[in-house]
C-alpha positions, 0 to 999 in steps of 0.5 A, spaced: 046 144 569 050 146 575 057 145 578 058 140 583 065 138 587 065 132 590 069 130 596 073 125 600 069 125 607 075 122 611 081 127 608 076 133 605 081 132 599 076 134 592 076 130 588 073 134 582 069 139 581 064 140 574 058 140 571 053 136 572 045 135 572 044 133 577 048 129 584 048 122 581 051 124 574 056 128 578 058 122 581 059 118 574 062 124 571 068 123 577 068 116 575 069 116 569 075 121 569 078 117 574 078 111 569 072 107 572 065 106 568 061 109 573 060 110 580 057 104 582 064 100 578 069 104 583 072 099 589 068 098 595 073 101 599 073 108 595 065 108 596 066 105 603 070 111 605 065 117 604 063 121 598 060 128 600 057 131 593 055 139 594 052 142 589 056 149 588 051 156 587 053 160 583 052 168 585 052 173 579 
């Protein structure tokens, strides 16, 4: 698993930050948080806006 921060392009504001597989299930993970099934079932205008996923490295 890595950790990945999810992002409103517009404002820049973060809108989570966890660990996921992979960027699609990041996605679904915000969802869900959010109350949401899955990030498909989030409103059109939220995904309309722009999501940036970055996938976070970790230096140890």
């Amino acid at each position: 698993m890595s950790i990945f921060q999810i992002r409103q392009k517009t404002s820049g504001a973060i809108l989570w930050t966890g660990s996921a597989d992979d960027e699609q299930t990041a996605l679904d993970a915000m969802a869900r948080e959010a109350g949401y099934r899955d990030f498909a079932a989030l409103p059109d205008s939220i995904r309309a806006s722009g999501l940036e996923t970055a996938k976070l490295d970790m230096i140890s």
